[in-house]
N, C-alpha and C positions, 0 to 999 in steps of 0.2 A: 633274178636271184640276188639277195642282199649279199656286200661283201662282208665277208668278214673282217672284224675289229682289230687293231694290232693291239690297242690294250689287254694285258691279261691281270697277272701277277704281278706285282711290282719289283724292280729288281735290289736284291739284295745292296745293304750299307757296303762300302770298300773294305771298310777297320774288320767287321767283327759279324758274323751271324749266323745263320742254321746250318749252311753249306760247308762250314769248316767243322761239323760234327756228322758227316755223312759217314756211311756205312760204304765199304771198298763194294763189297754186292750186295746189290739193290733190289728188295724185297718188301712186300708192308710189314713181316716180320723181323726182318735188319732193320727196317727204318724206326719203327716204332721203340725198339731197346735203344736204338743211338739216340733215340730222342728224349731220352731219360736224363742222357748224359748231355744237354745241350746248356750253351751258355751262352750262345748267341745274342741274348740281349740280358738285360738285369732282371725280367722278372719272375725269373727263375729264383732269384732271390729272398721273398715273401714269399714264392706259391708253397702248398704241401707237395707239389709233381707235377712233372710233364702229364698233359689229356692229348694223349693221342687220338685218331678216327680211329673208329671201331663199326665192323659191319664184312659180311662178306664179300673174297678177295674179286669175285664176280659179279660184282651190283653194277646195276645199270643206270641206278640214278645216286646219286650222291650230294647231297644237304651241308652244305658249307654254315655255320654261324659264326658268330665274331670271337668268343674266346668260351672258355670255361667258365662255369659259375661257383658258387661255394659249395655246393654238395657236389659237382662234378668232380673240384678240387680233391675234396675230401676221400673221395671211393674211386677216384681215377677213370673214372669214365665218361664217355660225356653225353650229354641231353640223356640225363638221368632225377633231374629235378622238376619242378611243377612245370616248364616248360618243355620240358621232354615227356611228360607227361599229358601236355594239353597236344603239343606233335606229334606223339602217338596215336593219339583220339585221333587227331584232324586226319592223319595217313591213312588211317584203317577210314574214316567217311568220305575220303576220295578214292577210295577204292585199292592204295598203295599197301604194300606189306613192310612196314618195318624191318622186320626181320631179310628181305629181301635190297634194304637200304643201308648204305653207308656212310654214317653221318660223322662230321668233325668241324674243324672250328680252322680258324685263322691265323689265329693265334693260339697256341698250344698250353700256356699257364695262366691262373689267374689272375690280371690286376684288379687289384682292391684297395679300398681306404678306408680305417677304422671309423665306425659311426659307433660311442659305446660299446658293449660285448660283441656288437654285429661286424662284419666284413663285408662292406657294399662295393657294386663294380663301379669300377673305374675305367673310362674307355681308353681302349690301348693308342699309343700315337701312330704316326706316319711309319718315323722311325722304327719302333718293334715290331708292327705291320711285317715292313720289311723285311727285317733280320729274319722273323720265322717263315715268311712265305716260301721257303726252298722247299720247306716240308711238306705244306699242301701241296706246290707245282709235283713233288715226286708223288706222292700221294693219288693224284690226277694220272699223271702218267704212266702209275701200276695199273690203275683201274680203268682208264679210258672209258667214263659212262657214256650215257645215250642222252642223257639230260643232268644237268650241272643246277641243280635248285641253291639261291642264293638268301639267304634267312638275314634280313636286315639287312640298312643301306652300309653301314660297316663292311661287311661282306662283300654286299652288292658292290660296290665302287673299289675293292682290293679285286677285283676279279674282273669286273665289266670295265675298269676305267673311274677316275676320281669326279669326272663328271657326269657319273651317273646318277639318274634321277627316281628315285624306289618310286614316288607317289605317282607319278606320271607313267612310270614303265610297267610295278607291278602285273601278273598274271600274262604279260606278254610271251612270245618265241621269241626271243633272241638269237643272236647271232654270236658265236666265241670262238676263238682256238684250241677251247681248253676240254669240248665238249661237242658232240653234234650239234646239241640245242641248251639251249639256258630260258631258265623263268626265276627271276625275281618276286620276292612277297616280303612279307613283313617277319621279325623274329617272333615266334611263341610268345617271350616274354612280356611285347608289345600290347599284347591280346589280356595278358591277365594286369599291364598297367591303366585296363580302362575305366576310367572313373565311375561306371556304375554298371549294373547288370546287366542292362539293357543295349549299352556301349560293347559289353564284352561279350555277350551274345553274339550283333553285328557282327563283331572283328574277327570271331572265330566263323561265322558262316563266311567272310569275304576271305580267311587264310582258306580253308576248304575248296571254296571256287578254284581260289591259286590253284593250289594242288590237285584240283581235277583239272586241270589244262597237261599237267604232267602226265598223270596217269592216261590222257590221249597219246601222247605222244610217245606212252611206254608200248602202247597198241595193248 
């Protein structure tokens, strides 16, 4: 039997971060309104709002990504843009229900850097990693799924361990504290940065694979 990891989460900065915006009782719906009011790191500062997870409070599998994107920003929700729309597609062709899933990110606000009129992401540091991961850790531990799916090596490595490796691990059983079982794959996003049709085709048949490894394990 493989041991389990003692990497999970990373632990919270001393100064300043999600944990000193908790809610006295612990609920996804306390958590998610204290999460509104959080200032745990500065990039709360630029976003339009807290993206909390969203999905019901009994899902068995749960979809970790790295942060919010701009139309997430915008409507408050998240994997609601052309990557939540390509992960939709892929869950419904491995056989998973969305609706059945509860998806959220790592990081709770948008970072971004102006390009022109545009607002492009920016990848969040160690540091803000940090400060927000209290939220996902509570988040985890309302929900206690059955499979912990990690959507990019951002993710993947805030969760498995900073040495972890997406290209070589991908579509594996894992081992975690945080989860009965973890599989790693790649972000949606990834899929639709592939330099031509035929690239993005591939990369959406090899996310699918991913995720029909889950949906075994959902039985």
């Amino acid at each position: 039997m493989a041991r389990k990891p003692s990497a999970g989460l990373p632990s919270p900065p001393p100064e300043r971060s999600a944990r000193d915006f908790f809610p006295e009782r612990k609920t996804l719906a306390t958590l998610e309104r204290a999460a509104k009011r959080c200032r745990g790191c500065d990039l709360y500062r630029n976003a339009t709002q807290t993206v909390f997870g969203s999905g019901p409070k009994h899902a068995r599998v749960v979809l970790v990504g790295e942060q919010p994107g701009n139309d997430e920003d915008l409507a408050g929700e998240p994997f609601i843009g052309p990557a939540g729309r390509l992960l939709d597609e892929a869950l419904q062709a491995a056989g998973i229900s969305r609706a059945d899933a509860y998806v959220t990110n790592v990081v709770k606000h948008f970072k971004w850097e102006p390009r022109g009129k545009r607002r492009l992401h920016s990848k969040p540091s160690a540091r803000e990693i940090a400060a927000c991961s209290p939220w996902l850790g509570e988040e985890l531990a309302q929900l206690k799924p059955a499979v912990l799916v990690c959507l990019g090596a951002t993710a993947a490595q805030a969760l498995l361990g900073r040495s972890f490796k997406l290209l070589a691990n991908r579509g594996k059983v894992l081992p975690t504290t945080l989860a009965e079982h973890a599989v790693a794959t790649v972000h949606p996003s990834s899929v639709l940065r592939a330099p031509d049709s035929e690239s993005r085709a591939q990369a959406r048949r090899d996310l699918i694979r991913d995720l029909k490894v889950v949906a075994r394990l959902l039985g």
